[in-house]
Structure formats: C-alpha cells, structure tokens
C-alpha positions in Angstrom: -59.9 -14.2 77.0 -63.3 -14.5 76.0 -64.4 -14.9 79.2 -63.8 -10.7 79.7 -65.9 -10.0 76.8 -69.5 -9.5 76.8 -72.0 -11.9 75.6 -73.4 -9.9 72.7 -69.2 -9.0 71.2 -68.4 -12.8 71.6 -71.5 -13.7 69.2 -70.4 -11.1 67.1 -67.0 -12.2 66.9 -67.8 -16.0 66.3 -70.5 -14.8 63.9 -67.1 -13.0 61.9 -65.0 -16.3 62.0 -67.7 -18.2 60.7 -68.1 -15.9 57.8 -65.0 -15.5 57.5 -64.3 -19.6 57.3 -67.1 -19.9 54.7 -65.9 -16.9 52.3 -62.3 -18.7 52.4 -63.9 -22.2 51.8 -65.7 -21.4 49.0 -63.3 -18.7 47.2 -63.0 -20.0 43.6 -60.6 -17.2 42.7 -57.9 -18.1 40.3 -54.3 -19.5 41.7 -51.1 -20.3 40.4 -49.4 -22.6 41.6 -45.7 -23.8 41.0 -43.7 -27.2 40.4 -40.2 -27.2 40.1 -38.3 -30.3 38.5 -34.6 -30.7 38.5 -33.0 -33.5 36.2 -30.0 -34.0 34.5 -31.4 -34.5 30.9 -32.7 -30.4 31.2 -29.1 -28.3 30.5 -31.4 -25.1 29.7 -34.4 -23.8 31.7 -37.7 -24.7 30.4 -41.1 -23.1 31.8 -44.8 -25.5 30.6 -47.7 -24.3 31.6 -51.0 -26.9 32.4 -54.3 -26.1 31.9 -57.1 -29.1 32.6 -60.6 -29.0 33.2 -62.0 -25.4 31.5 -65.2 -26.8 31.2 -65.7 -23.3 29.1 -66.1 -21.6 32.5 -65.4 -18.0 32.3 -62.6 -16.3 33.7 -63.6 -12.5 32.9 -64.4 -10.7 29.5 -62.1 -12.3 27.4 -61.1 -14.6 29.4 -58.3 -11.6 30.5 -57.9 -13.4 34.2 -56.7 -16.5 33.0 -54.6 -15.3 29.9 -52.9 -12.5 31.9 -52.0 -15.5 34.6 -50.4 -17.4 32.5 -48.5 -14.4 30.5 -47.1 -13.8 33.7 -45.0 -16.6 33.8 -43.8 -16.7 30.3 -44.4 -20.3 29.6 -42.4 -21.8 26.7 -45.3 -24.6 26.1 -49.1 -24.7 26.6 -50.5 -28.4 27.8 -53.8 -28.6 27.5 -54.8 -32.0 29.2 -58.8 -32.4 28.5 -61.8 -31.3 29.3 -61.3 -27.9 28.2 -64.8 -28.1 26.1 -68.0 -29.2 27.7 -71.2 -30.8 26.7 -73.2 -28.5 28.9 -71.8 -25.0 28.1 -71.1 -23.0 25.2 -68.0 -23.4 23.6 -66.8 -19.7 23.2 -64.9 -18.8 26.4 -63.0 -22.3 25.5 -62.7 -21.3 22.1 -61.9 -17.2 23.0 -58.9 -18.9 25.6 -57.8 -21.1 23.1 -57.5 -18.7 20.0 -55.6 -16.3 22.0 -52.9 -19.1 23.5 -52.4 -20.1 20.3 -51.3 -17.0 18.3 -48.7 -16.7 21.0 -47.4 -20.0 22.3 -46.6 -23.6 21.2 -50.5 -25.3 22.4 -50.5 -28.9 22.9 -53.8 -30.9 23.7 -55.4 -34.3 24.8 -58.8 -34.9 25.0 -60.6 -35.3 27.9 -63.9 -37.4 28.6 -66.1 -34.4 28.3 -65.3 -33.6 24.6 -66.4 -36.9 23.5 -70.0 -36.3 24.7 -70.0 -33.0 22.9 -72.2 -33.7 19.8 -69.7 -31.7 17.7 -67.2 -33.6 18.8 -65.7 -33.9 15.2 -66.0 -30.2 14.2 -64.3 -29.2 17.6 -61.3 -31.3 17.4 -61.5 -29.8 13.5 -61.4 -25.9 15.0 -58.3 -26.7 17.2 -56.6 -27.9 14.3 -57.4 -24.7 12.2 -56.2 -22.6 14.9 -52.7 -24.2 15.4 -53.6 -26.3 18.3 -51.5 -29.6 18.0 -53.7 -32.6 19.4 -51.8 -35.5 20.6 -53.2 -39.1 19.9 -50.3 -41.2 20.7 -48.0 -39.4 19.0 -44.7 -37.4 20.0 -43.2 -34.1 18.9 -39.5 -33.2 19.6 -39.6 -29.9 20.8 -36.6 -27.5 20.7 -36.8 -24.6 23.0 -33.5 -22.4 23.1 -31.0 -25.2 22.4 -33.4 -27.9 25.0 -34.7 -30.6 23.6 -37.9 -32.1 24.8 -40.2 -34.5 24.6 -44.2 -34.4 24.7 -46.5 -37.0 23.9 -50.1 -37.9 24.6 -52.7 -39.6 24.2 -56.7 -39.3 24.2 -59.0 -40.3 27.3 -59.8 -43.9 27.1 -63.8 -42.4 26.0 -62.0 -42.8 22.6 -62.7 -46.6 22.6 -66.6 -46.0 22.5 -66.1 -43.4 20.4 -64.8 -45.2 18.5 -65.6 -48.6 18.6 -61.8 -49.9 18.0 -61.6 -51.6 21.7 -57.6 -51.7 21.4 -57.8 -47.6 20.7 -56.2 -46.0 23.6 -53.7 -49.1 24.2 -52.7 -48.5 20.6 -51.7 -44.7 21.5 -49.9 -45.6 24.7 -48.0 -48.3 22.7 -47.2 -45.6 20.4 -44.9 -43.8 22.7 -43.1 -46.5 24.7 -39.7 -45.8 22.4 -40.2 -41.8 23.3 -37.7 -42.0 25.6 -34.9 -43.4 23.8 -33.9 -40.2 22.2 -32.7 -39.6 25.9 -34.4 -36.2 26.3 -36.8 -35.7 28.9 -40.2 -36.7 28.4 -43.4 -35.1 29.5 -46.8 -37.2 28.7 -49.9 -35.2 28.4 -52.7 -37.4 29.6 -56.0 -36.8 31.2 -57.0 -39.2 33.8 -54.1 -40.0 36.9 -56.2 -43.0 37.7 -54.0 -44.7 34.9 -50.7 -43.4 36.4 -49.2 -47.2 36.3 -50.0 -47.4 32.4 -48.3 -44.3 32.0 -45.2 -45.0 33.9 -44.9 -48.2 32.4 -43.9 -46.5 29.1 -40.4 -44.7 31.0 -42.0 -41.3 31.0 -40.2 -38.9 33.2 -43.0 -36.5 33.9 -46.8 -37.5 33.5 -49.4 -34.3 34.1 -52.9 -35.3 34.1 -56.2 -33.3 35.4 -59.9 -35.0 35.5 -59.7 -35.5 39.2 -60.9 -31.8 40.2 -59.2 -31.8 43.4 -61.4 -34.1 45.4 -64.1 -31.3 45.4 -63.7 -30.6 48.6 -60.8 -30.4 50.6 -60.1 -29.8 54.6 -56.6 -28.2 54.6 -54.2 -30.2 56.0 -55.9 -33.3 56.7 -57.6 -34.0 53.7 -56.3 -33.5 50.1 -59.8 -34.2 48.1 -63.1 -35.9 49.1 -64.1 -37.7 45.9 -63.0 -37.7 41.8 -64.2 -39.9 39.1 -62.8 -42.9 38.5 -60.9 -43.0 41.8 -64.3 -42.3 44.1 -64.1 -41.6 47.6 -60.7 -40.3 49.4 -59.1 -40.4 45.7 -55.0 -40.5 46.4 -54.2 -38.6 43.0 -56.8 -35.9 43.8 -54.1 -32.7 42.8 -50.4 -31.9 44.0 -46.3 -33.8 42.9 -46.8 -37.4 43.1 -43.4 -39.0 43.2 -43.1 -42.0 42.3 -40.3 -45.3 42.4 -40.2 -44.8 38.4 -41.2 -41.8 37.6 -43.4 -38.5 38.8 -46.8 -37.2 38.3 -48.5 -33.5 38.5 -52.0 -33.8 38.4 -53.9 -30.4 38.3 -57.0 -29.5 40.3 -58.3 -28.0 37.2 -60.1 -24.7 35.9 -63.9 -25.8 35.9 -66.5 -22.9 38.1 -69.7 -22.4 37.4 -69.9 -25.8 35.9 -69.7 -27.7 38.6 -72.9 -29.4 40.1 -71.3 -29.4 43.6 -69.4 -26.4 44.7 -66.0 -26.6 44.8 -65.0 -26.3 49.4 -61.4 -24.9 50.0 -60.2 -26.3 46.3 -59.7 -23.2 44.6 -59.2 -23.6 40.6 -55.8 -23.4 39.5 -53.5 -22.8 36.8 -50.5 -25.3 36.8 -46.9 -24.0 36.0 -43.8 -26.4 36.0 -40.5 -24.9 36.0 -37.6 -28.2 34.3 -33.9 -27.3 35.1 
C-alpha cells in the first residue's frame, strides 16, 4: 500500500509511528492493575491494595492521582512493601500519601532498602508510627474484615542486618512467622525483595507480594518482561506480574517510583497493585 503513496506522505507517516512508539514507550502515567486469587480458606471477599517503590515521587498536588486510584477500588487493606521513602527526595509527597491512607484504611508496611540509607531513618519509622501506620518486623496481625480472617506478616529488607549489626536480624523475623499459618487462615507476607521468594515460601505462606524489582526498567511487550532489577541483574525472572509457584504464589509489583529514577522507565508504566481474595 505504501507503494501508491507519495514519498513525502510515507515519511510523514513513519515519522507519526515513530512518535507515536516513543510517546507509548515512555508514558509513566499511572495504572491499575488487577490479581485475582481464589482459595478455599477466603469464605468472604477481600480487596488489598499494594503499593511499593514511591520513592516520594509525586503523583499530582496532593498526591490526588494516586489516592483517588486507589479509592476507586475500595481496598479493605493498604500493603505498603518498601521503599516508599527515599534518601534522595524530600519526604513530603511520601509523608502527604501516607497521612491520608491512614486516616481511612488499615496501612501496613515493610521497609525497603532505601529507608535504611535515609539519615532519619529512626525518626521516619517513628512518624509512621504516630500516624497509625503498622510496621511489620516479623510479626503478624490477625485481621478480621467482615467476618474473614486474615493473615499478614512481614518482615524488613535484609539492609536491617547492617543497620543493625545483629547478622541473624532478618533470619530472626522470617523465623518469626513460620507458625503463621497454623491458625489455618490465609496468609499474605509483605516483603520487599522477590529475589528471596524461596525463603519466603519456605515459611507456608499462601501469598507473598514483594516490589524492589521496578519492572526490569525496560520492557519490550511481549517478548521481554524486564531488562535488569537489583539483586536479580540482567533478564531478572521476578521482574513484575503472578508468579505461581509448586508451594505457593507471588505478586511482585512494578512499583510507583518517576522522576526518581536515574534511567527512564521504557514501556514499564508505574502501577498501583490491587488483589481481589475470594
């Protein structure tokens, strides 16, 4: 067909795809996206909603973009799974996010690496506290959501061991939890990195949601799902999406972080995680 057109319309036209190509593969507009989990332990629907990898980036005044996403969808539970703070940006949209969840939902949180090379490290982790924000350091809460009963646990990054300097830290938290699941209500484990995914499992969780991995960074649709995370390196196989496994299952978001990124996020749009148990 383009044979018929002229020369000047057909550089025209592939000048508009190619635009068009780089507007799509570099479109860092907020998504939702959606998990649904059936199992027998969940009589009573229950909605969670994952946020990972803020990195205090800014999602409109007030951070109104991302709250009225997640309002939306009427979550029953906030996970918050690290790296919500960051060494390199101001704290407030992180804090302005955060303070508004929290006067309106049950807000759960792990830390990620990132906090621990915050200098206030101490006083941040003090301010969730203060504003209802329950931080999970291998422990467990029972929660009880219109007659359901459910489990969710967590535990810090593993930067809590040079934090500080107890080398048996994070395998303390983790061996914490390994009785969680004999209450026989589903079990969700809030953990940061999906690198660890075998630890995790180990410890008969049901449903381990993790972040840290950014997507790969850049993605080709359909052929590749992430290019490189930390900790995993190149061609990283928990990079974002449902990982089902032979004992258990893993969500692993590709996070919130923007303008804090050194290397610009390529067809990996940042999203907000929502999980739908029945």
């Amino acid at each position: 067909m383009l044979q018929f057109l002229p020369r000047k319309s057909i550089k025209i036209l592939l000048l508009l795809m190619v635009v068009l190509l780089l507007v799509a593969a570099f479109d860092v507009r907020l998504k939702t996206v959606t998990y649904r989990i059936d199992s027998y332990k969940v009589s009573s629907p229950v909605t969670l909603a994952l946020l990972t990898d803020l990195h205090s980036c800014r999602y409109g005044e007030g951070q109104q973009q991302l709250v009225s996403a997640i309002d939306s969808q009427e979550p029953d539970v906030i996970l918050l799974g690290g790296d919500i703070f960051d060494e390199d940006m101001p704290h407030d949209n992180a804090q302005t996010l955060l303070a508004d969840l929290a006067d309106r939902y049950p807000c759960y949180y792990v830390t990620g690496n990132h906090e621990y090379s915050c200098e206030d490290f101490d006083e941040l982790m003090s301010w969730l506290a203060e504003n209802n924000i329950t931080r999970l350091s291998g422990e467990a809460e029972l929660l009880n959501i219109d007659g359901q009963l459910l489990n969710i646990c967590g535990v810090d990054d593993p930067e809590i061991v040079p934090h500080t300097g107890d080398e048996q830290a994070y395998t303390k938290q983790l061996s914490a939890l390994q009785n969680t699941w004999q209450n026989g209500c589903y079990t969700v484990l809030l953990a940061h990195r999906p690198d660890r995914i075998e630890e995790y499992l180990a410890h008969n969780m049901d449903l381990v949601v993790c972040g840290h991995a950014h997507g790969g960074q850049w993605r080709i649709p359909l052929l590749l799902n992430g290019l490189i995370a930390p900790h995993q390196g190149l061609f990283p196989h928990y990079a974002g999406g449902d990982y089902k496994l032979s004992n258990g299952q893993m969500i692993v978001s590709r996070g919130l972080a923007r303008e804090s990124t050194r290397v610009p996020r390529i067809f990996n749009r940042p999203e907000l995680v929502i999980i739908e148990l029945s």
